[in-house]
Phi, psi and omega in degrees: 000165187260009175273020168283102191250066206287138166268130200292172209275341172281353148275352170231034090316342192276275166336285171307340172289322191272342152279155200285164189312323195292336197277353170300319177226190185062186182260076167244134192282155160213160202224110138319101200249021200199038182329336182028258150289340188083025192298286163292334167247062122266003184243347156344142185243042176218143151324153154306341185278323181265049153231133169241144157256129177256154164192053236301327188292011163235043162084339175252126196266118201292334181294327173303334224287321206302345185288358174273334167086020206259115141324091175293110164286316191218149180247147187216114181191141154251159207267184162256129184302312211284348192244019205294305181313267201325337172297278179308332141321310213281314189275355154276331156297341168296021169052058142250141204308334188206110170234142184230142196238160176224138189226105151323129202324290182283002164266355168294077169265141165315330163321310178309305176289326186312303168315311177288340200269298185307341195235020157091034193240133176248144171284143215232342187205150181227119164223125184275134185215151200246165180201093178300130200118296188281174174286103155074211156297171156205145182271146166249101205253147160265107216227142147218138186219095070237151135353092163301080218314329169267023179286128190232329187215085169292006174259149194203151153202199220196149190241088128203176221248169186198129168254140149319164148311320188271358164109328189299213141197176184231120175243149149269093181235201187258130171321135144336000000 
């Protein structure tokens, strides 16, 4: 597809910050189902051995993984916007405790939240990021199930800036 947008490594540090601490350490799995470059999982805060991966352009199609049956904790992906229902169908059926997707503003539909809402995931964070370069906002959105009692304001955003090699640059900032 012609939706390819690799994330910069200072958003998926954001992502990885936001989850919660205990999934950080211990034997816990985390999974990339949309691998690309590999941006979130090298930066995963688990051994190799507990990071999973997709990538159809190295043969694995992330839509096979729920057949596996492998118990999953955490999801970490930003999806392919050309694939966003199946995407969101695909990281609410892998049973994992914690899922987080990076979305562009306006693909955040209710038909979506609804999906996630259906399949027993409450949104637990929200971090808003301007990304220069990309189409619009873009959300780092968070799901979690069972539902944490002590979550009271899931949106955070966050002011800084990253230059490329190449001169571009990646912001973050704070909404208008």
């Amino acid at each position: 597809p012609k939706d390819r947008f690799y994330t910069p490594s200072i958003v998926v540090e954001q992502c990885i910050d936001m989850v919660p601490d205990k999934y950080k350490t211990g034997d816990y799995i985390w999974f990339e189902p949309f691998r690309g470059m590999g941006a979130f999982y090298n930066k995963f805060p688990v051994p190799e051995d507990q990071r999973r991966w997709c990538e159809i352009d190295l043969g694995r199609n992330a839509f096979d993984y729920p057949a596996t049956g492998e118990k999953v904790h955490v999801v970490c992906t930003n999806p392919p916007y050309s694939l966003l229902n199946e995407s969101f169908e695909l990281v609410s059926s892998v049973g994992a405790e914690v899922v987080q997707m990076t979305i562009g503003a306006m693909n955040l539909t209710k038909k979506r939240l609804n999906m996630m809402e259906s399949a027993g995931y409450k949104m637990t964070k929200m971090h808003i990021v301007d990304i220069k370069g990309w189409f619009g906002v873009t959300f780092i959105c968070q799901w979690e199930s069972p539902w944490p009692e002590s979550v009271v304001n899931p949106i955070t955003h966050s002011s800084k800036t990253v230059t490329r090699a190449d001169g571009g640059g990646f912001k973050c900032s704070d909404p208008q």
